[in-house]
N, C-alpha and C positions, 0 to 999 in steps of 0.2 A: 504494500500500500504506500501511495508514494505520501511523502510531508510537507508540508508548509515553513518554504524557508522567508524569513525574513530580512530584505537586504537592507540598510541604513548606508548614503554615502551621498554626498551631497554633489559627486561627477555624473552628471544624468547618462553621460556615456558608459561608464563603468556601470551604473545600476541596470543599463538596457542587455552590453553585454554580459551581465553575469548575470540578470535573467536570461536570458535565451537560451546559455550552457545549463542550469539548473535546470529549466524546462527542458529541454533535450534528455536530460538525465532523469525524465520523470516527476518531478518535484515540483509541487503547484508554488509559487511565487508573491509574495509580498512586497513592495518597493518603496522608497518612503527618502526625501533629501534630506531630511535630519531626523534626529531623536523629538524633537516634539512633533513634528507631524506623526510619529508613528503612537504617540503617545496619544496627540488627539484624536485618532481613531480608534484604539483603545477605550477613549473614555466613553464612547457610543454605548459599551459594555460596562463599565466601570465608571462610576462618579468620583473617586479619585484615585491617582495612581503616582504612588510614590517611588520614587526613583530606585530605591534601594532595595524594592521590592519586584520589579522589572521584570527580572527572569524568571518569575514565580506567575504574572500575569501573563507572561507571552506562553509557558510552559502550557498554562491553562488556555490561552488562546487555541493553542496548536493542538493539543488535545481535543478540544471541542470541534475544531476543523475538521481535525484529523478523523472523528468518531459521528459524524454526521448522517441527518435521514437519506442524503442525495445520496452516502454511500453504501445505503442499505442497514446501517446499523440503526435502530431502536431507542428511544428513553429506556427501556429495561435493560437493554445489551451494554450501550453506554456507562449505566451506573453500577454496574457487576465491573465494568474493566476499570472504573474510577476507583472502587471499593478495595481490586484486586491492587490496582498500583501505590495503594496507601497503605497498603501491609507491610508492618515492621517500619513505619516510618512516625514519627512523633516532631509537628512545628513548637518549636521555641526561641522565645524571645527573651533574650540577657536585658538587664536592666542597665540604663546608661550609669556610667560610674560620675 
């Protein structure tokens, strides 16, 4: 199953060709000239999104992309593989010092 990659780079030529190698390669494509544009398309989904927290929303982006009804997968099938990928995993947050 191919994934959703996300490219960030502000050279619209570099973001074109390396979408097209990715798509070649299978890989549906996200494009975006800086970190906040990719960020305010995020917030479409999300009311706010903090920086530090990023790869933890894009993770869940791609997932949700990735496990979609277009690709035959389910709400039920979906939330068995969410369930499954949170096993043995525990989120923690340190206190600032």
């Amino acid at each position: 199953m191919p994934g959703l990659v996300h490219v960030v780079d502000d050279d619209a030529s570099f973001r074109t060709a390396i979408e097209r190698r990715l798509k070649n390669a299978g890989n549906d494509v996200a494009t975006y000239p800086s970190a906040q544009h990719q960020l305010d398309r995020l917030k479409g989904v999300y009311q706010h999104c903090a920086e530090k927290h990023l790869h933890r929303y894009l993770s869940e982006f791609d997932f949700r992309y990735s496990n979609r009804v277009a690709l035959g997968i389910g709400d039920g099938e979906r939330a068995d593989l969410a369930i499954k990928g949170a096993a043995g995993k525990r989120l923690t947050y340190r206190q600032p010092h």
